[in-house]
C-alpha positions as CSV (number, residue, x, y, z in Angstrom):
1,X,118.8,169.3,78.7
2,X,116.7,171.9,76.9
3,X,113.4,170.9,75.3
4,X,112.5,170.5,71.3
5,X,112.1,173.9,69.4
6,X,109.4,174.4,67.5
7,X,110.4,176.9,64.5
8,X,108.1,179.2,63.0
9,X,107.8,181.9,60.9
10,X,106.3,185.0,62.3
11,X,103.4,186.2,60.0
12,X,104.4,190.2,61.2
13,X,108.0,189.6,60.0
14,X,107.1,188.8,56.7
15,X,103.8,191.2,55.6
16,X,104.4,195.1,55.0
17,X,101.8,197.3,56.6
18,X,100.2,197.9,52.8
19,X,98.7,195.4,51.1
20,X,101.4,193.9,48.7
21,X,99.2,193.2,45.9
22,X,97.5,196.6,45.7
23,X,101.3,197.9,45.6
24,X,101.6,195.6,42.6
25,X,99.0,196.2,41.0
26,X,99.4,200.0,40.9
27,X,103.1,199.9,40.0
28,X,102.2,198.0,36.9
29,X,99.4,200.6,35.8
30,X,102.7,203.3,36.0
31,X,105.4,201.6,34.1
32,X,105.4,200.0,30.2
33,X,104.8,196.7,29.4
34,X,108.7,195.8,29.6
35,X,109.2,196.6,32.6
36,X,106.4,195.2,34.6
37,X,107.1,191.6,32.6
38,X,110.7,192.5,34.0
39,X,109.6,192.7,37.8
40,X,107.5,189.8,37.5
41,X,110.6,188.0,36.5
42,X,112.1,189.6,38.9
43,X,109.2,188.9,41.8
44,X,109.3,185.2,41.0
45,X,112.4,185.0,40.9
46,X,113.3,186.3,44.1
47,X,110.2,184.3,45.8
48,X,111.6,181.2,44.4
49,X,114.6,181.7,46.2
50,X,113.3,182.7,49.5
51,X,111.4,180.1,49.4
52,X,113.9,177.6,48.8
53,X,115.7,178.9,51.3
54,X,112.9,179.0,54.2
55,X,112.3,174.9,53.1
56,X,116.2,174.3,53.5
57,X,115.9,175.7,56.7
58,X,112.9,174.3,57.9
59,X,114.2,171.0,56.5
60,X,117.5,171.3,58.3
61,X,115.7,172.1,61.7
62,X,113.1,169.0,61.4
63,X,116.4,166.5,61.0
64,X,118.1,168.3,63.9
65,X,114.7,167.4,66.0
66,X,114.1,163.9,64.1
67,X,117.6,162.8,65.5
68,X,117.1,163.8,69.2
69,X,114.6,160.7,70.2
70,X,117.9,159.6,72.5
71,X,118.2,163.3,74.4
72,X,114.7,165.3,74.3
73,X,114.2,165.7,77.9
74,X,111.0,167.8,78.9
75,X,110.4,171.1,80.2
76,X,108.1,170.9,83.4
77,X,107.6,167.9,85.5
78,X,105.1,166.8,87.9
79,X,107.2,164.8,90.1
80,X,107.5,167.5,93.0
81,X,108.2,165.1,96.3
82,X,109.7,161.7,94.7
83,X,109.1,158.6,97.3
84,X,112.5,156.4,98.1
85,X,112.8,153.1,97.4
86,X,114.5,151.2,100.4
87,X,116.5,147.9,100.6
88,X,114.6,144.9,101.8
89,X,117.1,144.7,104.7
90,X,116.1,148.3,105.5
91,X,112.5,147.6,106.2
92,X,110.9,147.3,109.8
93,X,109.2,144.1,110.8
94,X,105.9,145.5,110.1
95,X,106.9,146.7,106.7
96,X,108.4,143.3,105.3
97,X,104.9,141.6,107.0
98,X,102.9,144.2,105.2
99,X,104.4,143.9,101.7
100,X,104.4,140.3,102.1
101,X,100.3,140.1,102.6
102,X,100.0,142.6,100.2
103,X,101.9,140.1,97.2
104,X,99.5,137.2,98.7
105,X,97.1,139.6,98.2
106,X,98.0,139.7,94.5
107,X,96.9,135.7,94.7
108,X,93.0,136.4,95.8
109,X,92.5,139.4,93.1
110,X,91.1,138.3,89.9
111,X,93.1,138.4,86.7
112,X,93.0,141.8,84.8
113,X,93.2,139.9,81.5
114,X,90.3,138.2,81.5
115,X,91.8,134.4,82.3
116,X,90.5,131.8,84.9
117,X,93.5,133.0,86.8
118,X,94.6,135.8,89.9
119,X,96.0,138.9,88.9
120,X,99.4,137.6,90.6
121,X,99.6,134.7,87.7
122,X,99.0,137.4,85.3
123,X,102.9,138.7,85.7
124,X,104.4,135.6,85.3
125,X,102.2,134.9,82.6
126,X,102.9,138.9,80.6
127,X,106.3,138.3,81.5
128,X,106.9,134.9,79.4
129,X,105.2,136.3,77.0
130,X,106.9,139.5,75.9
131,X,110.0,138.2,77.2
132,X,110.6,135.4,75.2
133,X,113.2,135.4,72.2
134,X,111.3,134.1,69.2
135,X,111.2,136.6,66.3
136,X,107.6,136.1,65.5
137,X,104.5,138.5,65.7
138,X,101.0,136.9,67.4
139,X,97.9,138.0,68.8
140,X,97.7,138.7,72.4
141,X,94.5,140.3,73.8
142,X,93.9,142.8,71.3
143,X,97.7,143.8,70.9
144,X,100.4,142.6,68.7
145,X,103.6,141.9,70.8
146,X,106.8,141.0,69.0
147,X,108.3,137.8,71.7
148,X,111.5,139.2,71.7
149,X,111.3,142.9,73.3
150,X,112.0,142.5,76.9
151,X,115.4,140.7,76.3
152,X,118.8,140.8,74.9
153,X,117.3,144.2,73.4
154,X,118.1,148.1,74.2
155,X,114.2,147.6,76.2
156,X,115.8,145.2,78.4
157,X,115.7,147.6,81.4
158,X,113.5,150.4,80.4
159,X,110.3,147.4,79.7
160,X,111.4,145.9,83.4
161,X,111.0,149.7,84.8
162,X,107.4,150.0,83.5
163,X,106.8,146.4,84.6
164,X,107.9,147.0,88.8
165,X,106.0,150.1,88.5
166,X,102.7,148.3,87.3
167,X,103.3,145.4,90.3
168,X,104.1,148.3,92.6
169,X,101.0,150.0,91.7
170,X,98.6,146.5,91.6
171,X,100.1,146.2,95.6
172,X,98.9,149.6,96.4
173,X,95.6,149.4,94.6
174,X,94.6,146.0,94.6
175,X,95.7,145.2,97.9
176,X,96.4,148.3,99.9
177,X,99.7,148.2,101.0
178,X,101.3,151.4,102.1
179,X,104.9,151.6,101.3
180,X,106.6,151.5,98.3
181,X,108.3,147.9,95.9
182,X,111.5,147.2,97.9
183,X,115.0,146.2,96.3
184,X,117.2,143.2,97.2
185,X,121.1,144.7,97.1
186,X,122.9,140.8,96.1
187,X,126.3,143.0,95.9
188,X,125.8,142.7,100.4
189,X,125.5,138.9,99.7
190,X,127.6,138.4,96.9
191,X,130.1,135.7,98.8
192,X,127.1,133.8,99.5
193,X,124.0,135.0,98.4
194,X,121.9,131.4,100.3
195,X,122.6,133.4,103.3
196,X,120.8,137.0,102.2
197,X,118.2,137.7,104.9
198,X,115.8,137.7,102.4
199,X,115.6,133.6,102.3
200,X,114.1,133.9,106.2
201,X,112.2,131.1,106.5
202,X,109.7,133.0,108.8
203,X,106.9,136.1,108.0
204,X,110.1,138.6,107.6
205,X,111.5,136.9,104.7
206,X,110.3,134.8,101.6
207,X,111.5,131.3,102.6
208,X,114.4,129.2,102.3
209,X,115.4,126.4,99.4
210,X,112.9,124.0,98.2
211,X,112.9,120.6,100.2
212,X,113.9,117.6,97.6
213,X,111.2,115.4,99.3
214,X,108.5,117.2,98.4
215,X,107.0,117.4,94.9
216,X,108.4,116.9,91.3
217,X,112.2,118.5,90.1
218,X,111.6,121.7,88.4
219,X,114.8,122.6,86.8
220,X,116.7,121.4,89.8
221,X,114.3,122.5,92.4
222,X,111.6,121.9,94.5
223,X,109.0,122.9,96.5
224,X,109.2,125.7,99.3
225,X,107.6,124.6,102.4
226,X,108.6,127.3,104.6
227,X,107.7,131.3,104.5
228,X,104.9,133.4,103.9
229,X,104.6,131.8,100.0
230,X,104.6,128.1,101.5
231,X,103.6,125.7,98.9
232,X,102.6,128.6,96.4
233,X,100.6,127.7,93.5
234,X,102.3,128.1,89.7
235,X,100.4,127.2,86.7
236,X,102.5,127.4,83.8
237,X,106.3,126.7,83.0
238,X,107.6,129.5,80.4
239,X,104.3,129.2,77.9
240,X,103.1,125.8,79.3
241,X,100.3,125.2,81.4
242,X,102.4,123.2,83.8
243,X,100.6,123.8,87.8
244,X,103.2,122.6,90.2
245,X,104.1,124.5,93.3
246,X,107.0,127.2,93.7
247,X,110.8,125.4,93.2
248,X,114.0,126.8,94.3
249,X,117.3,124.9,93.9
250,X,120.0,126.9,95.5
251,X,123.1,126.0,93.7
252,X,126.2,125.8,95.2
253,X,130.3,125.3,94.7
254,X,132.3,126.6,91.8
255,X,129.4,127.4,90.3
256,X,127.7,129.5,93.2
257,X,131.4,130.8,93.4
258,X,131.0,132.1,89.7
259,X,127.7,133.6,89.2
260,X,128.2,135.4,92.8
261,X,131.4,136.9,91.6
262,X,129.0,138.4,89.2
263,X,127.7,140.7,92.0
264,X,130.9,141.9,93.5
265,X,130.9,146.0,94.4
266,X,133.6,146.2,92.1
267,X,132.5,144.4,89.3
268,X,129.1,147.1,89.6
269,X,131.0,149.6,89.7
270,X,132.8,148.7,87.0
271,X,129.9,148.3,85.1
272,X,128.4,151.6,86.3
273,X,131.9,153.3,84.7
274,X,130.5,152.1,81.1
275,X,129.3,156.2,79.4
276,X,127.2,153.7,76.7
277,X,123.7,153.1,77.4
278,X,124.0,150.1,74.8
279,X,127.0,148.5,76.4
280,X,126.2,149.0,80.0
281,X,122.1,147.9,79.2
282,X,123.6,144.9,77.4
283,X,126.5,144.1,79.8
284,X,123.9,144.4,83.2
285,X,121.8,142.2,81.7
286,X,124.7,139.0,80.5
287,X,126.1,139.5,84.1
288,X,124.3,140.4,87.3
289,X,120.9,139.6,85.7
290,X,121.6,136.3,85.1
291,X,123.5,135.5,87.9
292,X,120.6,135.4,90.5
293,X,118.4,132.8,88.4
294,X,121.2,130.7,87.7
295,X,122.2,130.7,91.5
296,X,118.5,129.9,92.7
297,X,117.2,128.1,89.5
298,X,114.0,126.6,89.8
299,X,111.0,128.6,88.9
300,X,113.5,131.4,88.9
301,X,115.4,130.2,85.7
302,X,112.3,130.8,83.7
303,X,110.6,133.5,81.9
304,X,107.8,132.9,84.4
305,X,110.2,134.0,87.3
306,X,107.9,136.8,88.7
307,X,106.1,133.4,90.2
308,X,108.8,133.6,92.7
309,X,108.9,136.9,94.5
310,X,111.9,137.7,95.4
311,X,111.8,137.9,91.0
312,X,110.7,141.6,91.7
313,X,112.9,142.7,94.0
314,X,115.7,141.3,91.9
315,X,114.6,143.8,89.4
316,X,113.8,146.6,91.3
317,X,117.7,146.4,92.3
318,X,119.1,146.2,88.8
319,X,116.4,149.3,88.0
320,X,118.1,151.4,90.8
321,X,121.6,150.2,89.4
322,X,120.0,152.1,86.0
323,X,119.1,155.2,88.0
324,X,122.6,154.9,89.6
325,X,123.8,155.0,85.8
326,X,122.3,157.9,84.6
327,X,122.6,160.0,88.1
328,X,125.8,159.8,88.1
329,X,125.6,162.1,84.7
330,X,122.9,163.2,84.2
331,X,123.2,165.4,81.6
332,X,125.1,162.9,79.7
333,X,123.6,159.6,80.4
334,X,119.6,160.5,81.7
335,X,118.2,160.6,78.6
336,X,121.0,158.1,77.0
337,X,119.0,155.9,74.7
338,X,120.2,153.6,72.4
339,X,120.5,149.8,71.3
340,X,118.6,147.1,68.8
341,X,115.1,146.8,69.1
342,X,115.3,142.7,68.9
343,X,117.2,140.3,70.9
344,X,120.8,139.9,69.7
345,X,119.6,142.0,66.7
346,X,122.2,143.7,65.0
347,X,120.7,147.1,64.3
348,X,120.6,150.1,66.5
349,X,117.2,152.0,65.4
350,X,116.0,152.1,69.5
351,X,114.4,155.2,70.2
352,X,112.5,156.8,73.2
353,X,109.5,156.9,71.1
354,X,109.4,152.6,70.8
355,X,106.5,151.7,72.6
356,X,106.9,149.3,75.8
357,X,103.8,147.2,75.7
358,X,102.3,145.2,78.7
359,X,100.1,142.9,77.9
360,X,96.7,144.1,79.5
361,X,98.4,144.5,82.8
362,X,98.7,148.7,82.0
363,X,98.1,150.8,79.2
364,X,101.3,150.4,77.0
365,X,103.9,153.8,77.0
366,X,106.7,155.0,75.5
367,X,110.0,154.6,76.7
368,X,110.4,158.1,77.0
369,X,107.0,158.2,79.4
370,X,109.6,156.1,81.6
371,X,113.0,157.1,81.5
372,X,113.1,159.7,84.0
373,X,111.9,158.4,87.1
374,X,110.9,162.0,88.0
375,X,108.8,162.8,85.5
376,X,105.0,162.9,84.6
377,X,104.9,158.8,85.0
378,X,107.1,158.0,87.5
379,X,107.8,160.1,90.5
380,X,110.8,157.7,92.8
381,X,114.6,157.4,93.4
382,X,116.5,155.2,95.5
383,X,118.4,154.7,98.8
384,X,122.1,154.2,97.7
385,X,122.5,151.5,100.3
């Protein structure tokens, strides 16, 4: 898609190669008082009108920029050699072992925003935050973040991008891990997702169910005893400071039956037949989204999910079923933005210039720093396994 003009008027076009008022002034030393006040007329006249007519066109050409917030895609890029995001499943022993230190890692790094906390409670704790649905505006940390951004809004999956990217990035950093954030594909599991490979209870997995004998019911689960995040320390509930250790209640029956239906190939690709940013944003998120928290509850079924990490792989799949979106038009659907900018607001002023704010965790950008994943910000794509 072609970049923003930038119109304007070309000094050389518009001066003659003799000064103009010297030309006036000499043609009124030749004629009679009547005529030069009839040029003037004449002059101001005409200038009026060109004038007028250079500010309806400069006018007209502003609005045609002003309404391309939703399709301005940029010129150059500086994503040359994009890395590939790989499923879970896909990863070598060494790999999953790697990526799994690197997350407890996250545990032994010291919060970024200043709180007697590890920078891995700071997710959880951003996350809560500028996800939750309340329409009010409060102080956090210097920034003013409106609770109801990173849900039931048209920032649903382009705030959850920028989010996996900064986790992705604090692995690397922080704790020196060498690949790249991983994606759990559910739609390979979707008959029965308790027996994904990704609940292995040893170092290539993240654990199994919580054991009911062991600690207090958290939303219909308890503690994980088993895996690499063992008995895993979680300080707040949502917004409360609640320290308990890491539930999962796999659910099960109809219900398991129900949300894993949710997942089915052909109900994504359904979804990914949807040409409306809006309705497939808004449809990804009331389906699939909340299908995996409702089938593992527990910490899971809270906005301080990313306590559990298989939270971020969840994400980083429903992020490459984005990319599948708008790859599958690109010139159509990869610069498709559109939607309310509240949760189950009603209006439909989203734009790639809102800004995506995080908290402390990163400097806050603009949806449209994000929305390629080959741009200047991001340079990534995805396996389509």
């Amino acid at each position: 898609m072609p970049s923003k003009q930038k119109y304007t008027l070309i000094p050389s076009q518009l001066e003659n190669t003799v000064d103009p008022n010297e030309q006036v002034s000499q043609t009124f030393r030749r004629r009679p008082r009547f005529e030069n006040a009839t040029l003037v007329t004449v002059l101001l006249v005409a200038s009026t009108v060109v004038g007028f007519l250079v500010g309806v066109l400069w006018q007209s050409q502003s609005l045609f920029v002003s309404k391309s917030p939703t399709t301005a895609e940029p010129a150059v890029t500086s994503c040359k050699h994009p890395v590939v995001r790989r499923e879970w499943r896909s990863l070598s022993v060494d790999q999953k072992r790697d990526y799994s230190r690197a997350v407890n890692c996250l545990r032994e790094t010291p919060s970024r925003l200043g709180l007697n906390q590890s920078l891995y409670d700071d997710f959880p704790y951003v996350h809560s935050r500028i996800g939750e649905y309340c329409k009010t505006i409060v102080p956090f940390y210097h920034h003013y973040l409106t609770h109801r951004q990173a849900h039931g809004a048209a920032a649903f999956l382009a705030w959850h991008r920028i989010f996996v990217q900064t986790y992705e990035n604090a692995l690397r950093e922080q704790c020196q891990y060498q690949g790249w954030i991983t994606y759990w594909n559910w739609a390979l599991d979707w008959n029965d997702i308790r027996k994904s490979p990704v609940w292995s209870n040893d170092d290539t997995g993240f654990g199994t169910d919580g054991d009911p004998a062991v600690g207090e019911e958290i939303l219909k689960g308890h503690c994980v005893v088993d895996g690499p995040f063992a008995n895993l320390s979680v300080l707040y509930l949502d917004e409360k400071d609640r320290p308990h250790c890491l539930s999962r209640g796999f659910n099960s029956g109809k219900d398991l039956m129900k949300y894993g239906s949710m997942l089915q190939p052909s109900e994504l690709e359904k979804l990914l037949e949807d040409p409306n940013y809006r309705s497939f944003n808004l449809r990804l998120e009331n389906s699939a989204h909340i299908a995996i928290p409702r089938s593992i509850r527990g910490d899971f079924s809270m906005l301080t999910a990313p306590y559990d990490p298989v939270f971020l792989l969840h994400h980083t799949q429903l992020d490459r079923l984005w990319w599948l979106w708008q790859t599958a038009n690109e010139s159509e659907r990869k610069w498709q933005y559109e939607g309310s900018t509240g949760h189950n607001e009603t209006d439909n002023s989203a734009s790639l210039d809102d800004t995506l704010p995080l908290g402390g965790l990163a400097p806050d950008v603009k949806v449209s720093d994000i929305i390629d994943t080959q741009g200047n910000l991001l340079c990534y794509r995805y396996s389509v396994s």
